[in-house]
C-alpha positions in Angstrom: 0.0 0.0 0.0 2.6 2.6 0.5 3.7 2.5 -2.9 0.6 3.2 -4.6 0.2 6.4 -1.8 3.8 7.0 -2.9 2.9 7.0 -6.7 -0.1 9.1 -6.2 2.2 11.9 -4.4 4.9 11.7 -7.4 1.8 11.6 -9.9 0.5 15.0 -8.0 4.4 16.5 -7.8 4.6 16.0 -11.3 0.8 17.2 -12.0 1.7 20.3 -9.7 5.1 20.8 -11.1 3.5 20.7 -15.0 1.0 23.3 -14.0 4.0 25.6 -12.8 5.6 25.2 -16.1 2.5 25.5 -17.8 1.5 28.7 -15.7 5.6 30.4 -16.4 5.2 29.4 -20.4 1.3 31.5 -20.5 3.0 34.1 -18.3 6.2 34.1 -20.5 3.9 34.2 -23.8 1.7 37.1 -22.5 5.2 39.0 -22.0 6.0 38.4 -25.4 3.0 39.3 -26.9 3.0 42.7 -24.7 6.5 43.2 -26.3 5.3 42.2 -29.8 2.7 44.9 -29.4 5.2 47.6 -28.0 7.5 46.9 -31.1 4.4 46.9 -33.7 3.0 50.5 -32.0 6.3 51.8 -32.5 7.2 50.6 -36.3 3.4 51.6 -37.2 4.1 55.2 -36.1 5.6 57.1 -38.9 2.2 55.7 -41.2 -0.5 56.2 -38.3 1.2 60.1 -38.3 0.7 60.1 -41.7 -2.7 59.2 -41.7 -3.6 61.3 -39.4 -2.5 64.0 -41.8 -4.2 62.8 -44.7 -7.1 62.8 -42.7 -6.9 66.5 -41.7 -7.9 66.9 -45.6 -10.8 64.8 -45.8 -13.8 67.3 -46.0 -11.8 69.7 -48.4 -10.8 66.8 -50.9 -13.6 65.4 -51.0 -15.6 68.9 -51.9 -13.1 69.0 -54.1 -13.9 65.6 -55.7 -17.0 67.1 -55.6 -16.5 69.4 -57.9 -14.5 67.9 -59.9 -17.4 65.3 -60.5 -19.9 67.8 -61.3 -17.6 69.8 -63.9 -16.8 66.0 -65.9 -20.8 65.6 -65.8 -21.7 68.7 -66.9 -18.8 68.6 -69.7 -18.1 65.4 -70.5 -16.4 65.9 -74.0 -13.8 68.3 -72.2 -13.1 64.3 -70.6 -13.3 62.9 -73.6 -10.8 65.2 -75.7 -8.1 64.9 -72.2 -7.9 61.2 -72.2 -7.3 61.0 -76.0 -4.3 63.5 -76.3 -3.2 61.7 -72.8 -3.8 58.2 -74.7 -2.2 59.9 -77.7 0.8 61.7 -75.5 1.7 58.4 -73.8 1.5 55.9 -77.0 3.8 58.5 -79.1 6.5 58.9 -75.8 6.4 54.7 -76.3 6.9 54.6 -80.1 9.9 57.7 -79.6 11.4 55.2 -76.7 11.1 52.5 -78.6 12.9 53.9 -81.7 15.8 55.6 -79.7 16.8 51.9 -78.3 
């Protein structure tokens, strides 16, 4: 009989001594984590900064956009005529390249 009460202690040592290292590997993976965090707060900076920038601008752009969208719908040829001589413009710059090679 003493060795099954002995085995039972060991069993709960062990038990015990797994839910230690169980408890220090969460503890050691919220750390980590905590760190990660830190270190993703800090690289996002600069573009969070930015944004917040950009975002300064919202109401004017987007009157602007606005406006721009109510001077193509009203004059939609004007449209028209830029995006051929830009069409135009960018397939004569790639026939010059081409021949200069």
């Amino acid at each position: 009989m003493p060795s099954r009460k002995r085995n039972a202690e060991t069993q709960a040592l062990s038990r015990a001594e797994r839910k230690q290292e169980l408890l220090n590997r969460l503890e050691q993976q919220r750390i980590d984590m905590m760190v990660e965090g830190l270190r993703l707060q800090r690289a996002g900076a600069p573009l969070d900064a930015t944004w917040q920038r950009l975002a300064r601008y919202k109401t004017p752009l987007t009157l602007l956009g606005g406006i721009v969208a109510w001077k193509v719908l009203r004059q939609p040829d004007r449209l028209i005529y830029i995006g051929k001589r830009a069409l135009t413009g960018y397939v004569a710059l790639k026939k010059l390249k081409r021949l200069t090679q």
